[in-house]
N, C-alpha and C positions, 0 to 999 in steps of 0.2 A: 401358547406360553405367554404371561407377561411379557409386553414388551422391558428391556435394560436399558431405554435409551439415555446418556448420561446426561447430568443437570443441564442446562442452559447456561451462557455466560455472566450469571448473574446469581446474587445469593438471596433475592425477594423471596418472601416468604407471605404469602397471602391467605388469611385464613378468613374462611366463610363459614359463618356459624348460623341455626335457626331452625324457626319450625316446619313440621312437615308439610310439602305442597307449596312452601313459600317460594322455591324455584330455586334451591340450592344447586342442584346437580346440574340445572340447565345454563343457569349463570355461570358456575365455576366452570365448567367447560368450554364454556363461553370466550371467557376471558382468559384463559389459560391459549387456548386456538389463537388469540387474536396478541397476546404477546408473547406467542411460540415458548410457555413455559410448561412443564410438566404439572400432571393434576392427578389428585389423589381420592378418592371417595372413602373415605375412615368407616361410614354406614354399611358399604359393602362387605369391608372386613366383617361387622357388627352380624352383618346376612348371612355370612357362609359359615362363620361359628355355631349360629341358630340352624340352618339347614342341615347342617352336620350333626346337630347335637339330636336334629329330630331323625332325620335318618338314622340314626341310632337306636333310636326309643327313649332318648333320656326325656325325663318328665322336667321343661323346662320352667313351670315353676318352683321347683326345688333348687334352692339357690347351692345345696352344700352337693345336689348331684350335677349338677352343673358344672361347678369347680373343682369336683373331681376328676373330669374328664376335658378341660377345657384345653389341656396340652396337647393332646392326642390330636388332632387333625397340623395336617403343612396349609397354610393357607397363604396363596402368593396372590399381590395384586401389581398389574400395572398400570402404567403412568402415563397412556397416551389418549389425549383428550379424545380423542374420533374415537378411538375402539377400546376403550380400558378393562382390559380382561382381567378377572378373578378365577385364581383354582381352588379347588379344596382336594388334596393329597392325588393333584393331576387331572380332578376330571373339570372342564369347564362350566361353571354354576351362573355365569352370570344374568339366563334367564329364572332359572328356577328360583333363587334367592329373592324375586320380585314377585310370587306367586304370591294370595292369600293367607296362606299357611303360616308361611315365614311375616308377612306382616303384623300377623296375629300374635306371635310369639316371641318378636327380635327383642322388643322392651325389657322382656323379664330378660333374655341372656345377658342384653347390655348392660343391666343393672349389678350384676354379677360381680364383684372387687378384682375377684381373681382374673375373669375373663379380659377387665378394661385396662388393667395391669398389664397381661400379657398382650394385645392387641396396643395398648400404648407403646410399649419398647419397639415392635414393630415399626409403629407409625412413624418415632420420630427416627428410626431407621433410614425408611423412604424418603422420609424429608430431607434429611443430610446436611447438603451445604446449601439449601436451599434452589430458587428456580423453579419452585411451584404454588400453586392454587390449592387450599386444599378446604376439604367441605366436611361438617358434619354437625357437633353439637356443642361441642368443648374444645375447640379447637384453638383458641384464641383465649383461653382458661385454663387449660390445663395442660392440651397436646405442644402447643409454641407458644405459650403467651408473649415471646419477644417476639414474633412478626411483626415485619415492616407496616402491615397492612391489616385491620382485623374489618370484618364485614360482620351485620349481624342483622340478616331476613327474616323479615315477618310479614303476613298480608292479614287479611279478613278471613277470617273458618270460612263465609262463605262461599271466595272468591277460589280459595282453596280447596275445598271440596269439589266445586265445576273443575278446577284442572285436574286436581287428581284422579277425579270421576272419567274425564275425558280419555285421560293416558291407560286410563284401564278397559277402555271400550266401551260408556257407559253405563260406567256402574251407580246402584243408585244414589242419589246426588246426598239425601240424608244420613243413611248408613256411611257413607266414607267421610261425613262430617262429623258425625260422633265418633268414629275412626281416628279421626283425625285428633278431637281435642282430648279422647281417651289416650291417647301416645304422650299428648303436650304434657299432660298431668302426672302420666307415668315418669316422662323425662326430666322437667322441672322437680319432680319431689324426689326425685332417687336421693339416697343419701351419698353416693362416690359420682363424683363428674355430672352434677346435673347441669340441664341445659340454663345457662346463663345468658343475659349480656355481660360481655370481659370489659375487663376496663381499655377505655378506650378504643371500641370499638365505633365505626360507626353503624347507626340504624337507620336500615332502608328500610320504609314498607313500601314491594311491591304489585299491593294495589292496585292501586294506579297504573301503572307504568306495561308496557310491552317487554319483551324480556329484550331487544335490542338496544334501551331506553335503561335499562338496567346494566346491562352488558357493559355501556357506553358509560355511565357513571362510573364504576366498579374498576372501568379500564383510567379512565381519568384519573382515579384516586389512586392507582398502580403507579401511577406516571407521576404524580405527585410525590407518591412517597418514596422514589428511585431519584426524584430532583428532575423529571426529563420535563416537566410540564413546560 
């Protein structure tokens, strides 16, 4: 089951937004571990609606069959940085929703109005009084634009393609690069919640950097925007 654990002493609200491979999920857990707040993955939501819809049989590029059926699954996610479990109507998905399949196909669901609707009221559910990290594409645009805190990752396709090739076992390093800027293109031009920089965000690219080096920034800028610095 998701973990309930309740908010943290604190009403921060950290939102991580950006492209794929930029090291979203590794960062905000990152940083969530290290100032013991709760963390959210929005894209896993994003997973286990597209798993579902394909276990089903719905043809998810069909946006009107889509939203016809987008109510029907319980999708619960939780909030604990080490183990953050996803269900879909009970059963645990949290590997499967990372398979090829669902990579191939999350873009079209999340494009969806009806689906980002209903997966938004969710979201800012979880979020509540705040006391989390939270990562995905519009987070700091549309899910909380009032967080204390907005991040917004990007690296090089190519740097990105080697990690995201890596995390898959050596997948070919080209294909998960076209993979990759194919998603950006999909994301950026949606018409509902495309992937932005928010205002006021700040922009990391990293690059550069080691994800502890990252981690460390991100914590910094935490502590600034709480006044602890």
């Amino acid at each position: 089951m998701p973990d309930t654990t309740s908010a943290p002493d604190t009403a921060l609200v950290v939102a991580i937004d950006g492209t794929s491979g930029s090291g979203k999920s590794s960062t905000s857990r990152g940083v969530a571990e290290r100032l013991g707040l709760r963390y959210l993955d929005t894209g896993a939501m994003f997973r286990a609606m597209t798993w579902w819809m394909l276990r089903q049989g719905v043809d998810v590029t069909d946006a009107d069959a889509v939203a016809a059926r987008c109510e029907e699954p319980e999708i619960l996610v939780g909030t604990d940085p080490v183990s953050p479990a996803i269900l879909v109507d009970g059963v645990d998905v949290a590997m499967p929703i990372r398979g090829d399949e669902v990579n191939a196909a999350v873009s079209h669901v999340a494009a969806v109005p009806e689906v980002r609707a209903l997966l938004l009221e969710q979201q800012r559910g979880v979020i509540g009084g705040g006391g989390i990290v939270v990562e995905g594409r519009d987070i700091g645009s549309v899910v909380w634009p009032q967080a204390e805190l907005k991040i917004y990752l990007t690296a090089d396709a190519g740097a990105r393609a080697a990690r995201r090739a890596a995390e898959e076992g050596g997948a070919d390093h080209a294909l998960t690069r076209e993979s990759l800027l194919a998603r950006d293109r999909i994301d950026s031009g949606r018409t509902t919640a495309p992937l932005v920089l928010a205002d006021g965000a700040v922009h990391v690219d990293t690059t550069p950097h080691t994800l502890d080096e990252v981690i460390d920034l991100v914590v910094s800028l935490a502590d600034a925007a709480e006044g602890r610095a």
